[in-house]
Every structure is written in C-alpha cells, then in structure tokens.
C-alpha positions in Angstrom: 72.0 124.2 122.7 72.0 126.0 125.9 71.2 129.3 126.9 73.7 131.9 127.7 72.5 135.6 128.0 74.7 138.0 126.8 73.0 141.2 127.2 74.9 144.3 125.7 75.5 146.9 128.5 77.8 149.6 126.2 76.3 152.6 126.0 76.8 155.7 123.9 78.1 158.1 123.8 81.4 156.3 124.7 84.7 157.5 125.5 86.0 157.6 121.8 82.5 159.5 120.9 83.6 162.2 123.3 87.6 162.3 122.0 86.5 163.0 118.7 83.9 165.9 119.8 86.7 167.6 120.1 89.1 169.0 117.7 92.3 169.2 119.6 93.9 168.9 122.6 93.8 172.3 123.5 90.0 172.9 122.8 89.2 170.4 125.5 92.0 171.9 127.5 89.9 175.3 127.7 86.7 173.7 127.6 87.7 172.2 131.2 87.9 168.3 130.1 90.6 167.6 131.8 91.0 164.2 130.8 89.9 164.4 127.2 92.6 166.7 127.1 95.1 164.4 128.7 94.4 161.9 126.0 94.7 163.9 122.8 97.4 165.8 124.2 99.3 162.2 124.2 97.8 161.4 120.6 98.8 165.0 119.3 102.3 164.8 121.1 101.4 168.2 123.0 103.7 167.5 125.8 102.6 170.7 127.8 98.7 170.6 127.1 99.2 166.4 128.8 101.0 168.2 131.5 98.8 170.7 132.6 96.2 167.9 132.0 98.0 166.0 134.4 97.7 168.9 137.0 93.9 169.6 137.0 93.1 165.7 137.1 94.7 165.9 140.6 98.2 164.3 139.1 100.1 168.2 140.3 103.2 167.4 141.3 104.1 164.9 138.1 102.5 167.9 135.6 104.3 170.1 137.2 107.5 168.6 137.3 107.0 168.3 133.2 105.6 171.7 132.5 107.5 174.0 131.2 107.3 177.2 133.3 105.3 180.1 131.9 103.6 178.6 129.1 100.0 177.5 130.4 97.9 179.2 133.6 97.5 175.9 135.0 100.9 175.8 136.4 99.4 178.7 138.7 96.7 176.0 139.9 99.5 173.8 140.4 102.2 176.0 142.1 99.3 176.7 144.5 98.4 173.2 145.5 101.9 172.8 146.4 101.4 175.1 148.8 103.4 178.0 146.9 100.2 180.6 147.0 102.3 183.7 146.3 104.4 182.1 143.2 100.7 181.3 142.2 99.9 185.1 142.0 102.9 185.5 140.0 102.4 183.2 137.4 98.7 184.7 136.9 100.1 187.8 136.4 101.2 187.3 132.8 97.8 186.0 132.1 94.9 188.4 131.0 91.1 187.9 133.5 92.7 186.3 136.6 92.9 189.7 138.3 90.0 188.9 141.4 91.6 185.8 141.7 95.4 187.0 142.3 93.9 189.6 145.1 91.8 186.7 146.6 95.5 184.8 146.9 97.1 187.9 148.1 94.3 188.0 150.9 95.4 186.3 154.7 92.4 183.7 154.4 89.8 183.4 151.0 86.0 183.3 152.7 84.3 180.5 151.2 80.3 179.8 152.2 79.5 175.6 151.5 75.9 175.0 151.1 75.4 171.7 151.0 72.9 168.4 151.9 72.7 165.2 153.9 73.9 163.1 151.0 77.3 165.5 150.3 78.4 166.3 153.9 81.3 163.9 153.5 82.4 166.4 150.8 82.2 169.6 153.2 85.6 171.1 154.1 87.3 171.5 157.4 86.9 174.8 158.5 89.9 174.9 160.2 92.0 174.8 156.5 94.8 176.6 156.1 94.2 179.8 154.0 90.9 179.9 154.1 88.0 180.7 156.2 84.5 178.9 155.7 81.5 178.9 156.6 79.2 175.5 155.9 75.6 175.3 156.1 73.2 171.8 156.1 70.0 172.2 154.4 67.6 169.6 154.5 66.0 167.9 151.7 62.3 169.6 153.0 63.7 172.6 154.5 63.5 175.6 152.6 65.5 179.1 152.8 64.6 182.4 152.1 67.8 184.1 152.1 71.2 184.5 152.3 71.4 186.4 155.3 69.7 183.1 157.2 72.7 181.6 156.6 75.6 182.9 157.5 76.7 186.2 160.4 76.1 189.2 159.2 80.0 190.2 159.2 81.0 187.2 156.9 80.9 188.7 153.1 82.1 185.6 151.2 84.5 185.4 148.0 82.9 182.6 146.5 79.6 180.5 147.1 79.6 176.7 146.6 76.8 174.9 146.3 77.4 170.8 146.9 74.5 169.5 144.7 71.6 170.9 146.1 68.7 172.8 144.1 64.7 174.3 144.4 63.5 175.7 147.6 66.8 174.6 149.3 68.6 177.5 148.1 67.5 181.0 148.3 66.3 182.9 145.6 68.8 186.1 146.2 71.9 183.4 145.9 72.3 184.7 142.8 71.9 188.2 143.5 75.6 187.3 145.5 78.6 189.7 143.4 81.3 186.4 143.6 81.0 183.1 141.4 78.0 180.8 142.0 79.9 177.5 141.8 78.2 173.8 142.1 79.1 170.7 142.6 76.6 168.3 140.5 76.1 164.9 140.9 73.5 162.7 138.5 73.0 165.5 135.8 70.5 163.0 133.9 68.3 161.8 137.2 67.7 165.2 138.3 67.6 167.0 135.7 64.4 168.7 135.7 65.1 169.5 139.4 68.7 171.2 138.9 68.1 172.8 135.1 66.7 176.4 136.6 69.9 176.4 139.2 72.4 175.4 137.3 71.9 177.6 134.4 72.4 180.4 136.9 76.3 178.7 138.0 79.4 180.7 137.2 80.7 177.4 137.0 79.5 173.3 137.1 82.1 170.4 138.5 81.8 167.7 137.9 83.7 164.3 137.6 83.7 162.6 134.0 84.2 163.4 130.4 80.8 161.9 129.9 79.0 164.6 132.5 80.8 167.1 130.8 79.8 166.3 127.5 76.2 166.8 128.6 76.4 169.4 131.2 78.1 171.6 128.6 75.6 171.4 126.2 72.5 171.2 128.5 73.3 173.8 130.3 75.7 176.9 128.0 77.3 177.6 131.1 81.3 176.9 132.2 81.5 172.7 133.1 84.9 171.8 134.4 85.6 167.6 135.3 87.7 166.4 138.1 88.3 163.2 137.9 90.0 163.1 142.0 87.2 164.8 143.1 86.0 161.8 144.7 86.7 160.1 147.9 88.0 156.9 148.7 85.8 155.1 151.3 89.1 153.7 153.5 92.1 156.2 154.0 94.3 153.3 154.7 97.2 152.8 152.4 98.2 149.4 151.1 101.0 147.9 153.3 100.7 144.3 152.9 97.7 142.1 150.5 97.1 138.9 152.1 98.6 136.0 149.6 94.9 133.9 149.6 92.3 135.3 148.1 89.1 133.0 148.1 86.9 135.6 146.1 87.4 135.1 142.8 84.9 138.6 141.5 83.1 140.5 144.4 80.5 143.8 143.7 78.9 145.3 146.7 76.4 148.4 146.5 74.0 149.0 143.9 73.8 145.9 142.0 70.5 145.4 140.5 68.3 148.6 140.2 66.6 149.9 136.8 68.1 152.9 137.4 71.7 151.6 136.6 70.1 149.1 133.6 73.7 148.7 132.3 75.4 148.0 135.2 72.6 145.4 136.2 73.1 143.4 132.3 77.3 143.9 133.3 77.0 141.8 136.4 74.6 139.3 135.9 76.8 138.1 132.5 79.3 137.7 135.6 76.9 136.2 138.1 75.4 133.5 135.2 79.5 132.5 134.2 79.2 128.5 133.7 81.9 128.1 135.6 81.8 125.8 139.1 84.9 126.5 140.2 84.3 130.5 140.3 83.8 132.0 143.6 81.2 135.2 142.8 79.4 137.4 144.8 77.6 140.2 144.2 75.7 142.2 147.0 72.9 144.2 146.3 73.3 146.1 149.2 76.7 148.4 151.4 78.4 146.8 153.4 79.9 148.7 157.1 83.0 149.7 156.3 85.3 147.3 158.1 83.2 144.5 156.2 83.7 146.3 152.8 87.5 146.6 153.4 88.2 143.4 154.5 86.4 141.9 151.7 87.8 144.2 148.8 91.5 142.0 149.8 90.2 138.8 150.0 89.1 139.5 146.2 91.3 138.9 142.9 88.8 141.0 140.6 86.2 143.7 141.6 83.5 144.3 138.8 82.7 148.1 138.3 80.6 149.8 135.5 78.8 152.6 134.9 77.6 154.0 132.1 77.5 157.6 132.7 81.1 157.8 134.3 83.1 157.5 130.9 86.5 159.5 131.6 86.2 159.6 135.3 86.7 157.6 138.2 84.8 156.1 140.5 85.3 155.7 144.7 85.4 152.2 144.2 87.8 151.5 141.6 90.3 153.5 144.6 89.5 151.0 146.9 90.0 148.2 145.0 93.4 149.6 144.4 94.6 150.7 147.5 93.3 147.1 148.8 95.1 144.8 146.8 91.7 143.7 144.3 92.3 144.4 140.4 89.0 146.9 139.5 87.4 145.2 136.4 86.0 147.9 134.6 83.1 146.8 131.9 84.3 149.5 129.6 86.0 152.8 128.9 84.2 154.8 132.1 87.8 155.0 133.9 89.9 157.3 133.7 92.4 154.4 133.4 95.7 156.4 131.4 95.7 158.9 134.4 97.5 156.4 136.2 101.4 155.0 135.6 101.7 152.0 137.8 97.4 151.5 138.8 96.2 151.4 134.9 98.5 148.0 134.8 96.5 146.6 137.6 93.1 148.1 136.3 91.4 145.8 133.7 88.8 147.1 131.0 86.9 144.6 129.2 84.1 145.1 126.8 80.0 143.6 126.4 81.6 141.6 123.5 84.8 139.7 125.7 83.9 140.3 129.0 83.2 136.2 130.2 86.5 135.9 127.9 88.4 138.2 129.3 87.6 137.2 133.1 88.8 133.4 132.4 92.0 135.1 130.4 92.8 136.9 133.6 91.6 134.3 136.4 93.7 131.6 134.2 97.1 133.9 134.5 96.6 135.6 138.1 98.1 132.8 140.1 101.2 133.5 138.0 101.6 137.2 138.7 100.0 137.4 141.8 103.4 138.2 143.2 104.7 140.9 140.8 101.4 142.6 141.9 102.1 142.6 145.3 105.1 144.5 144.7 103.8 146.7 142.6 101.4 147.6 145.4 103.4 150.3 147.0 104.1 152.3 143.7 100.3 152.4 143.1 99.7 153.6 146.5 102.3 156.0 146.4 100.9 157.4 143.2 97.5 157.2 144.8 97.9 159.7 147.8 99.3 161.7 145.1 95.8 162.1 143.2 93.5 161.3 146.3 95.6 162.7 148.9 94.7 162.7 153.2 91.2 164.4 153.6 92.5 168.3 154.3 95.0 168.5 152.1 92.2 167.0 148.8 89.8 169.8 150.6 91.9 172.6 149.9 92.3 171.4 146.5 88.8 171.2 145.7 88.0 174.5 147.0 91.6 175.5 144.8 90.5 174.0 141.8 86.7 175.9 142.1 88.2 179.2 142.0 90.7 178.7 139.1 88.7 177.7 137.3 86.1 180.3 138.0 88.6 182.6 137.0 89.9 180.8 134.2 86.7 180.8 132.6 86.4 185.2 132.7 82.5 183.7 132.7 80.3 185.6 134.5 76.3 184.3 135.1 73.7 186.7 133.0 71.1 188.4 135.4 68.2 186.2 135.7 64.6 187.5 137.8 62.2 184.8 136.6 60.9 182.3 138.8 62.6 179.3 139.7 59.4 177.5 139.7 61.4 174.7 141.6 61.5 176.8 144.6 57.9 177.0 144.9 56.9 175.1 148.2 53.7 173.6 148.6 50.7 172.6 146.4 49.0 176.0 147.0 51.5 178.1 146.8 52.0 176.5 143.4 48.5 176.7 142.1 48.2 180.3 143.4 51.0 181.5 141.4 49.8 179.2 138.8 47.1 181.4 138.3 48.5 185.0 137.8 51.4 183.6 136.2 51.0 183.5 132.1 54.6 182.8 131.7 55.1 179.6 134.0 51.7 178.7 135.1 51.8 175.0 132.7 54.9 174.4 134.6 53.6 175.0 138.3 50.5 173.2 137.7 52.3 170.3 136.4 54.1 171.0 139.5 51.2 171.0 141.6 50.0 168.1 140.4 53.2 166.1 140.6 53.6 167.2 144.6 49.4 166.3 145.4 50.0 162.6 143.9 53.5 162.5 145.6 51.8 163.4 148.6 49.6 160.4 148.0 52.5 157.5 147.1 52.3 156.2 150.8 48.3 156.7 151.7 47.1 156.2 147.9 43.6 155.3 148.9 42.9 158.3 151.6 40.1 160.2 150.5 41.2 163.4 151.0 44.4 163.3 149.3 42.3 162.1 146.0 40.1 164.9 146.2 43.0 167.4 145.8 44.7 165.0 143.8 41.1 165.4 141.2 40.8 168.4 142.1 44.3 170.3 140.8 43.9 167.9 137.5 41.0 169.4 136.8 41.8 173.1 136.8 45.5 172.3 135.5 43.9 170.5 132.6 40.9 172.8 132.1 43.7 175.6 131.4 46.5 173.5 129.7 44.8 170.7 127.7 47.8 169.7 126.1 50.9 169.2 128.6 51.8 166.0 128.5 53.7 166.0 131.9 50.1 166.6 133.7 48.1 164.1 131.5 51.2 161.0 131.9 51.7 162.1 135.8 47.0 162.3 135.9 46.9 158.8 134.6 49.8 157.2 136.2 47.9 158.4 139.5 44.5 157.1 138.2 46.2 153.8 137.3 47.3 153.6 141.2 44.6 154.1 143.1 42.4 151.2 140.6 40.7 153.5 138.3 42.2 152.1 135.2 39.0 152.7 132.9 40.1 156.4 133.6 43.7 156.3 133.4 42.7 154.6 130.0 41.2 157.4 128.6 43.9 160.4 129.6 46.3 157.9 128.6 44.5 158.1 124.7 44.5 161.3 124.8 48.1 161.2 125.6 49.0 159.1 122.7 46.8 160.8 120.2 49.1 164.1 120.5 52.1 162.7 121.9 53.9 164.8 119.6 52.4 167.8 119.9 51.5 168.1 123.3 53.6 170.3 125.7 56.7 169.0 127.0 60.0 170.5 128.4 62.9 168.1 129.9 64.1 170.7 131.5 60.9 171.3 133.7 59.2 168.4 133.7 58.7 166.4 136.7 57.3 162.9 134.7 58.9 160.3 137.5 56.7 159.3 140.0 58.0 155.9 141.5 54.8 154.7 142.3 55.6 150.9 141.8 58.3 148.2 142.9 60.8 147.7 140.4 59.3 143.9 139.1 56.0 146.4 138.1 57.5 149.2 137.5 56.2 150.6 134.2 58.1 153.7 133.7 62.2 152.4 132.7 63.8 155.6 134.5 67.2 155.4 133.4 66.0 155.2 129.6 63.4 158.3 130.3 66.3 160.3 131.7 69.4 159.7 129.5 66.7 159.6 126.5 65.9 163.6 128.1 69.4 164.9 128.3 70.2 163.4 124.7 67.7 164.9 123.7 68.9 168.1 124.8 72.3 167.9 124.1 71.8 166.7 120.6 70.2 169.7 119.9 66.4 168.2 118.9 63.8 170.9 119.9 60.9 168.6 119.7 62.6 166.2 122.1 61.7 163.5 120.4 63.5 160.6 122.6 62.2 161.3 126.0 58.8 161.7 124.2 59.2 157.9 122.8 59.7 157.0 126.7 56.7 158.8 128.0 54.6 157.5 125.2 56.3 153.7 125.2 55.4 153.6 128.7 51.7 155.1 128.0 51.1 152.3 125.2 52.2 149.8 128.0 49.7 151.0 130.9 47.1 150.8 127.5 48.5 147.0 126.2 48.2 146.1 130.5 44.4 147.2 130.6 43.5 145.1 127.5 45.7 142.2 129.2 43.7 142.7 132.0 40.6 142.2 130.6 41.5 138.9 128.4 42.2 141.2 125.4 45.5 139.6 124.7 45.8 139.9 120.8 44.5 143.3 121.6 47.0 144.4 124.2 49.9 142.6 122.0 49.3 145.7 119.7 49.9 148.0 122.2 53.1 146.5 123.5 54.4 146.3 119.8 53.5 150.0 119.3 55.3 150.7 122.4 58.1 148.8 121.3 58.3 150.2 118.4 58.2 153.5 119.1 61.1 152.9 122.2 62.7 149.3 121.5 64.3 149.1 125.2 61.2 149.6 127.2 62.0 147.0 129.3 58.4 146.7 131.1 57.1 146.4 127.7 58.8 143.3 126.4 58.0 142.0 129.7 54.6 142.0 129.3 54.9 141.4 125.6 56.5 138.0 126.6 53.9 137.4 129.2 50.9 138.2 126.9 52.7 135.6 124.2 52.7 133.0 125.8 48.8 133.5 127.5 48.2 133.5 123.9 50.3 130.1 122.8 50.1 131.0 119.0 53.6 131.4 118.7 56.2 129.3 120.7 59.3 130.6 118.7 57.9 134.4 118.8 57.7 133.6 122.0 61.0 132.6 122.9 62.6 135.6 121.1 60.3 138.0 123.4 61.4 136.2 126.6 65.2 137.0 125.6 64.6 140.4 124.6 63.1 141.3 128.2 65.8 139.1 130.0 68.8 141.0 127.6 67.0 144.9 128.4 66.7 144.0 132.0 68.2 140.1 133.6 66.7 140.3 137.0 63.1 139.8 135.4 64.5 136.4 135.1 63.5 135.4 139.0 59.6 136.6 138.2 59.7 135.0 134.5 61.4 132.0 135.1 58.5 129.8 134.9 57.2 131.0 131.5 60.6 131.0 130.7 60.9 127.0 131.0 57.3 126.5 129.9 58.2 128.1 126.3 61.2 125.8 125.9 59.1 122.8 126.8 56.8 123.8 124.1 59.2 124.0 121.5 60.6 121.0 122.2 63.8 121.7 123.9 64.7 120.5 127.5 67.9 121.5 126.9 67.4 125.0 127.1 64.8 124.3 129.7 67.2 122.9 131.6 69.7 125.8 131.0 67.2 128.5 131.6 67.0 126.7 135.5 70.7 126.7 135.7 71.7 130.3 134.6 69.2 131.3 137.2 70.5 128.9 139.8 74.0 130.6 138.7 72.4 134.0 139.6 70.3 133.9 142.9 73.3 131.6 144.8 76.2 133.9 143.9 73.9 137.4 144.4 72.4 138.4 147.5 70.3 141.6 148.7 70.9 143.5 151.4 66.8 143.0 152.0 64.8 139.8 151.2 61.7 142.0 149.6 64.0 143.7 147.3 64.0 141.0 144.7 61.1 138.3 145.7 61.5 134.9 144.4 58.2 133.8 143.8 56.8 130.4 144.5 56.5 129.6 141.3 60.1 129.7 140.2 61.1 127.8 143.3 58.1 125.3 141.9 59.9 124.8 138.5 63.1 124.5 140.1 62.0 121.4 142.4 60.9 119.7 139.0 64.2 119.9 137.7 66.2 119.6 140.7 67.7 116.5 140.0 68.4 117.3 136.3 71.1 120.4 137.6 74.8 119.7 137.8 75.5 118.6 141.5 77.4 121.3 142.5 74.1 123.6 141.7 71.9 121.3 143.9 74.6 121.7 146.8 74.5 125.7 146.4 70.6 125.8 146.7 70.6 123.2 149.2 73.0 125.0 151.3 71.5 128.7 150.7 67.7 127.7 150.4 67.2 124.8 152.3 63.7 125.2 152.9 62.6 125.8 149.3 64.1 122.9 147.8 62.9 120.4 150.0 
C-alpha cells in the first residue's frame, strides 16, 4: 500500500457554526455581520434584510437598487456612497440615535484623524477626499506617544479617531479621553491578542473583515464588531481585459505557504503539493513575489489554492486577484465570502479536507472544455468587481463612510476607563517600578518585565549582562507572585535557551504541578517568545492562540484550552531533557502526557516519533506516531524523512518506503522558499533519497535532477 497523507485542515468554528449562532437574519443584521446576514436573509426569504446586506458588504448600488425605500437605515449608508450625502441625512432622519451623524453630513468636510503603522499605510486615506478633511499620522512599532496633541495642529478638533491596528505605547493614553468614537481597524484578533485586549475594549467600534473575526471579537471583547468583507485591497488595480488562452500552471500559491502560524493552510497545500499526479504543473512559493511577477503569474494559472482558517465569511486580497486575472481561486473551505458574488462565485471553487485531491482532478479534467465560456464571463466578474472593490479614492471614502455609520448605528458609546493600560508601559524599569506600587496590576507588569528583559535577549542570548537582568527581574517577579504561570513558562523557556536546562527543568515542574491553578489571563499574557526556528520550535503558536480566544469566547473562566497549550508544551521541554539524557522510556511519558492533555501539539508528536523509534520496541507504534506529526504539521517531513523510511523498512514494507521518498520528492520539487534557510533539507534526507534514487518513477528522478543537481549525484 502506499502512503498518501491526508491531513485534515477544517477548522471550527466553521461557516455553518457561525449561521446557526444566530437566530435570524435580522439579529446578525444589527449585530453588524454583514454577511451572516446576507445568507440567512436568503434562507429566511427577507428580501430587504439580503439587501441592505448587500449594501454594507460593499455590493451598494445592487442593494440599493432592491431596497425598498424607507424601511432599513442602511439605505442612508448606501445613498451616501453614491455620492447623495444630503438624501443620506434625510433618510436618518426617521431613524432614532443618528443625530451626530446627520450634523457631521450636514458639515462642508467631516475631520477624520488616521493613526496608523508601517504594516497598514496602504490602508491610509488620501487626504485630498472629497468631503472630508484628514489628518494621518505613522507611528512606529518602537515609538511611543504621549498625547494627542503630539499628533495633530492644535486647530484640528477631529469628528472621529481611527486607529488602523495599532495598540500599547503607540497610542496615547488620553485617546480615549477624545468626546468622538474611538474606531479600530483590527487585524489577527487571535495573534495579538494579549497586545490589543486593553485597546480594544476601550473602541466605540471594531472592523473587521470576516464572520469568523466577528464571532470572536464580539465575544472577546463586549464592545460594537462590525465585518466588511471589501475592506481589503486588491494587490493589482488592473481590470481584466483579455486572459491569455495557455495556461502552463496548472495550481500556483505564492506568500505564506508553510509557517506554524497558518498550521491549516500548511496541511491544505502540501495535500496539493504531494498530488500523485506527473502530469500536474504545481507551484507553491513560500515567499511574495514583486508585483509584476505576481500578476503575470496569477494568468498563466488555471487554479489558485487559498485557505485560511480564520477568514470564514470574508474575503481575502488574493482571491480578487485571482479573479480579476483570469485564475479560478480554489478555496479549501467555506472562508469566502463566495454568495456575495453573481457572476465570480461561478468561477470561485470551494472544496473540503475530505474531496479536495478529488475535486482538483474533477475540475482540471473539465477546464479545457469551459475554458472559453470563462473567458467571456471575465468582463461581468470584473464589472461586478470594481463594484465591491472600487479605484483606491472612491473604496477610501467608503471605509471612512462605513466607520461612521456604523458608529452611529450602534448608539454605543465606550464606558470611562482610568486604569492602566499596562501595554503602554515602555521599558523594563518603568515596568518593574510600577510593578511595585501597583497592587492591582503589578503580576501583569512583572510578567511584562520579564517578557521584554528575555526579548531583549533573543539576538545576544549568551551576553552576560542581559542574563543578569534577565535573573534578576525573575527573581523579584517570582518572589512576589509565585504562581503566574506566564512568568514561570516565559523563566524557563529563557533558561532552556541560554543551556541551563537542569533549571528550566525545575520551573518547568513547578509549572506543571499547578498548571491549573496558577495565574493566568489570555487577555494579558504575553506567553510567545519565538525563541527557536520553526523545525525546533516547541511552542505550536497558532494552537496556543486560537486555543486563548476560544477560550474566551466560549465563556470558560478557567481558560482551560490555552492552559493545555502552555502546559503540552511544558511536558515537551520536560519529555526533550529526559531524551537528552538517554531517558527515552522516560521522556516517552512526558510526550504522552503532553499529548494527552493537547492532542495537536505538533512538536510533541514530533519528538514522540523521534524518541520511538531511538527506542525500536514498537515498529507499528511507531509508524502511527510518524503520521500523526506529518498530519498536525507536513513540512516536518524534510527533517523526519529518514526515520520515516527507516520505520517502514522495519516493518517490512518497501512499498511505503518507497512512497514516503516519493510524496516528499512530490513536495520539495513543486514548493520553493523565498530563502534556502527557511526550510533546510538536511543531509540525511538527501542520503536516503540517493539510496532509492533509482527505485522513483522517472519523471521524479528528472525533477530532482534538474532542481538539485548537486545533491543527487
């Protein structure tokens, strides 16, 4: 039999988890999920709640056009998008709380103050848009500001503040002493979550793009969350005129391909990279492109490959410019917002972790055939297109638009709020100084403290000085506040780092023995350090974030999943120093705790694999431990490999042996990375690849001969 991974990349919740979180159309309507809304408006045959759906996904002109006049304030939002601002104010009129915002439209130009970071100045508005005058300020991700009167001319009194997705010391503390709504823009709610939780439950208002952020956001956070899904920005303004007729790529992914932080989206493409299929052109680029590169090679594709987890209900940049280039987006599940579209949803495909390899022969089998009645379908999609994502200005004005009615809409206004922001603190001392006099947060800023000392230390680890203060802040933080578990994981991570493992040992037990007592808060809690390369990387980030915000969405006081995380990845440090120290039986205990208590701890059945077959009790225990960590995370298959084929040897079957070497064969000739040290191919691997050389179908030993010359000779 021959091996063919088939790692499961759904994740919940999923799109039909969020539908039925609702009771009706019109709840999500109000609660600002826009596309939700859109859906069970269809379902429910509310034909005005699907058309002012339609309107505040970015689809205006077609809501409008089916709305009946005076029945739902969105038509305002609408009217004023088309560029009829005073017949805005009209509408709003017969609706009760929109009273600032029908003076605001009354006004010559609404003064808007954009805050925003290197990573979201594409998102910054022209100043120069019509009815409105803004001011935008760059903050950088170490600058800090003290005030609001830094940052703007004393004459400019703004209507409305919005803040493009950055948090902490970057924003002044008297922001939300400001009399307008405090409206952000957030981007990875799960990733930065402990960084963005004291800011954003200060908004008047969160947007964000998916049904699947909402969902979260809303109930992380008790404050407004409203989704548009054409908030994003298409990478090439072009429209489609004319798709070349050949298309030599048969599936092409650029960007992030491969990274732990995107676990599901690495298990989605390498079932596509690992396709036994010789006559597929595939490739998938860990790594961006310059955009002329990325454009041109979008239409010489028939199918681009796009999945992410966290984007159910929303749409992603790329999934545009596949579209408006002529390349069908193959979406792994139900994260696009697919039914917002008449003429694109027929071009978008949405497959599933139990068809997808099906699915992508179905399609490749038929495209030939309707390659032509794509083409002209082309302009209608583009057409509808600029409709949702229209020239740059023009989708400015709407965003800024859409911010303040919904603002309004809400009537919400942020409670007054004088504690600390302990995110704002700058500097170890500053934080261990407060620490002291500061009953109420002082386990949060030593944590704090401790997590910017060893931070400080990532790139010098072994400079003595940094250790000292390193030691040094451990020791008082712990002295005061035994049991946080954020200072004792973040202590013995560090320990672990700089070689003293017989000490990270220790606070690592101590860890364990009170993992679920100990002091722990998601929503302060700075517990990622990225102190390793991914292949030895003990801490799964994805898992200990999305485990976090479950945990506070579902409710569970005693955060109970992000605990499993912290402690899974505890047992594992514990199960590696036993390895380490020929203590395999030992350390085999410690990965089965850790496994038990978090079964996707992908550095954990790693290891458990590893320490198996040291041991070479247990070949078919063994076997089933190599698959687990190949299904939770596939790229371990260049570093395992070699064990891999060793274990099927054991057991008897070349076949799979055999297999194993060609499914990886499959996946480092059709993926490449944008650097070579990003994902190392040790020389053992090549090793076991030369002893099978000869064994591989020939059109394998061409592909290696051609892209690795060298290491095949």
């Amino acid at each position: 039999m021959e091996y063919q991974f088939r790692p499961n990349f759904e994740r919940s919740p999923n799109l039909q988890d969020i539908i039925n979180s609702y009771s009706s159309a019109r709840e999500a309507l109000d609660a600002g999920n826009h596309y939700i809304a859109l859906l069970k408006a269809r379902t429910e045959n509310q034909t005005e709640i699907e058309n002012a759906a339609l309107i505040m996904c970015g689809a205006i002109k077609r809501g409008i056009d089916g709305l009946n006049p005076g029945l739902l304030p969105q038509e305002a939002y609408g009217q004023w998008c088309l560029g009829n601002k005073l017949e805005a104010a009209k509408i709003l009129e017969n609706y009760q709380g929109f009273k600032n915002l029908i003076s605001l439209l009354k006004k010559p130009a609404i003064k808007i103050l954009i805050v925003f970071g290197p990573h979201t100045k594409n998102y910054v508005p022209s100043e120069m848009l019509e009815g409105f005058e803004i001011i935008s300020v760059a903050v950088n991700r170490d600058e800090t500001v003290s005030s609001l009167s830094e940052m703007t001319p004393r004459e400019f009194q703004p209507d409305a503040i919005i803040v493009l997705d950055i948090y902490g010391q970057r924003l002044p503390d008297d922001l939300y002493d400001f009399d307008g709504p405090v409206i952000f823009f957030n981007f990875d709610f799960h990733f930065q979550l402990a960084l963005q939780y004291q800011d954003l439950t200060r908004a008047d208002l969160i947007v964000g793009n998916s049904a699947y952020e909402h969902y979260f956001l809303e109930r992380i956070h008790k404050v407004p969350i409203s989704v548009f899904p054409a908030i994003l920005m298409p990478v090439d303004e072009r429209r489609v005129n004319e798709i070349p007729n050949e298309k030599d790529i048969d599936l092409l992914h650029t960007g992030l391909s491969f990274t732990p932080i995107m676990r599901e989206k690495s298990q989605f493409l390498f079932r596509i990279a690992t396709i036994d299929n010789p006559n597929l052109n595939i490739r998938i680029h860990h790594g961006y492109l310059d955009i002329e590169e990325y454009i041109d090679t979008i239409r010489r594709a028939k199918l681009m490959p796009i999945y992410c987890g966290w984007l159910s209900g929303g749409i992603q940049t790329r999934t545009i410019d596949a579209l408006l280039n002529g390349s069908c987006p193959l979406h792994g599940g139900d994260d696009v917002a697919v039914q917002l579209f008449q003429h694109g949803r027929h071009t978008i495909l949405c497959s599933s972790t139990s068809d997808l390899e099906e699915d992508i022969a179905r399609v490749l089998e038929t495209y030939h055939n309707k390659s032509g009645s794509l083409n002209k379908s082309y302009p209608a999609i583009s057409a509808e297109l600029q409709e949702i994502f229209p020239k740059p200005m023009e989708r400015e004005s709407r965003l800024l638009k859409y911010c303040l009615f919904e603002a309004a809409r809400f009537k919400y206004r942020r409670k007054l709020n004088h504690t600390l922001r302990t995110t704002s603190v700058v500097g170890v001392n500053r934080c261990l100084s407060l620490a002291r006099d500061n009953p109420r947060d002082g386990q949060n800023l030593f944590s704090i403290a401790l997590f910017k000392a060893i931070e400080s230390c990532i790139d010098r680890p072994f400079e003595t000085n940094r250790q000292i203060t390193v030691n040094s802040v451990f020791n008082e933080a712990h002295s005061r506040y035994p049991n946080s578990l954020a200072i004792l994981f973040n202590y013995a991570r560090f320990k672990w780092m700089v070689g003293d493992k017989g000490k990270a040992y220790e606070i690592f037990t101590i860890l364990i023995n009170g993992l679920e007592t100990h002091c722990y808060d998601p929503t302060r809690d700075l517990v990622w350090l990225h102190l390793f390369k991914n292949n030895t990387e003990m801490m799964p980030p994805q898992d200990y974030f999305l485990s976090a915000a479950n945990d506070l969405a579902t409710g569970d006081a005693e955060y109970k999943q992000g605990r499993a995380v912290i402690g899974a990845t505890a047992l594992c440090y514990m199960a590696l120093y036993h390895l380490q120290s020929e203590n395999l039986k030992t350390g085999l205990l410690y990965l089965d705790r850790a496994l038990e208590l978090y079964p996707d701890h992908f550095p954990s059945a790693r290891l458990k694999f590893k320490a198996l077959h040291a041991l070479g009790d247990d070949w078919e225990a063994t076997s089933k431990a190599f698959n687990l960590a190949i299904n939770l995370y596939p790229p371990l298959l260049t570093d395992l490999l070699p064990l891999g084929v060793s274990t099927e040897l054991l057991r008897k079957n070349e076949t799979e042996a055999i297999s194993l070497i060609k499914n990886w064969v499959y996946f480092i000739t059709r993926c490449t990375w944008e650097r070579e040290d990003s994902h190392p191919i040790p020389e053992l691997t090549w090793k076991t690849v030369r002893a099978f050389f000869n064994r591989l179908p020939r059109h394998l030993q061409n592909k290696l001969k051609e892209d690795f010359p060298r290491a095949i000779r």
